[in-house]
N, C-alpha and C positions, 0 to 999 in steps of 0.2 A: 189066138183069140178065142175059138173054141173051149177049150179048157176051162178061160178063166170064166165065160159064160157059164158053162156048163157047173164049175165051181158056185158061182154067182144061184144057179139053181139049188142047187144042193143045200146051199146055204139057208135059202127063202124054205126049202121042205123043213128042216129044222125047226126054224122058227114056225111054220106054222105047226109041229107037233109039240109043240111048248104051250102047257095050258094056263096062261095067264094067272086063273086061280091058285095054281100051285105056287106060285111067287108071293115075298112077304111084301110088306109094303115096300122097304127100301130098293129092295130088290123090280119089284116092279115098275117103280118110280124111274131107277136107271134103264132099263131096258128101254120104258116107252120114250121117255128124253131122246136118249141114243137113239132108237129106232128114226125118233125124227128128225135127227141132224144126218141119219147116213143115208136116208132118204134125200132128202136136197143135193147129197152129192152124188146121189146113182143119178138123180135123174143130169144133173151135168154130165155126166162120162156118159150116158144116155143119148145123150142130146148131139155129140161128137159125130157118134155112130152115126144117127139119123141124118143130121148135115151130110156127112163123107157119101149116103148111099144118097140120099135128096140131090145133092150136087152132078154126083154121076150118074145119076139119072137110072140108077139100077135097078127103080119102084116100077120101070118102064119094060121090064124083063118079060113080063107075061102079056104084054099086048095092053097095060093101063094108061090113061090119058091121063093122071089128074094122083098127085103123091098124096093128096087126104083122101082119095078116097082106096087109096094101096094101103094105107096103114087101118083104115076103117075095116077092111076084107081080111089083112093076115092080124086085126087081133079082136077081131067083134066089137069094136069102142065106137063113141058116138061121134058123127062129123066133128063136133064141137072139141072135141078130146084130141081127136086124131087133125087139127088145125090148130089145135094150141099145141102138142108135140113139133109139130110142122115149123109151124112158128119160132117159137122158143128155138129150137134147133138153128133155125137159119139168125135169129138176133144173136147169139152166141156167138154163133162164126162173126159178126160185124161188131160184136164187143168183146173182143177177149178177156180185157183186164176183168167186166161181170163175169166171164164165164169162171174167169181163175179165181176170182172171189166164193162163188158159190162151190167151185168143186173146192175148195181149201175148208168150207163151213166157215166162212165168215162175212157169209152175205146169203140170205134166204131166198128162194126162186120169187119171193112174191114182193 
């Protein structure tokens, strides 16, 4: 699982050394499209993750009461972000068939 994170990085450095202006129109019309359908499905396989560690409880590793405010600390995000992560993460687990809709891209997080 490492790897493919660590792959998942590598990837995001990429794109962000891609300067947009450099792209012609067509060109940049598909990137941004795609950028936003493979968005919807990172944050599904996202969302997996976050369930598996929320469930077992392993936000509670360092002495935390409270799994919004564990992901509020390891990524700087606002309660509000880090309770919809939370959230989404556990409706997922309780709806599969959405979650397989979204990670497949053919159903939108929203």
């Amino acid at each position: 699982m490492v790897a493919v994170i660590a792959e998942l990085e590598a990837a995001v450095g990429a794109l962000l050394a891609v300067d947009p202006d450099s792209l012609d129109g067509p060109e940049l019309h598909d990137a941004a499209v795609r950028w936003l359908q493979v968005r919807e499905r990172l944050e599904a396989a996202g969302a997996r993750l976050v369930e598996a560690w929320d469930r077992r409880r392993l936000w509670a590793s360092n002495g935390a009461t409270c799994v919004t405010r564990r992901v509020m600390g390891e990524t700087s995000c606002s309660f509000t972000s880090a309770k919809r992560t939370v959230s989404r993460a556990r409706s997922f687990a309780e709806m599969p068939a959405v979650a397989a809709a979204v990670a497949s891209g053919d159903l939108s997080l929203d």
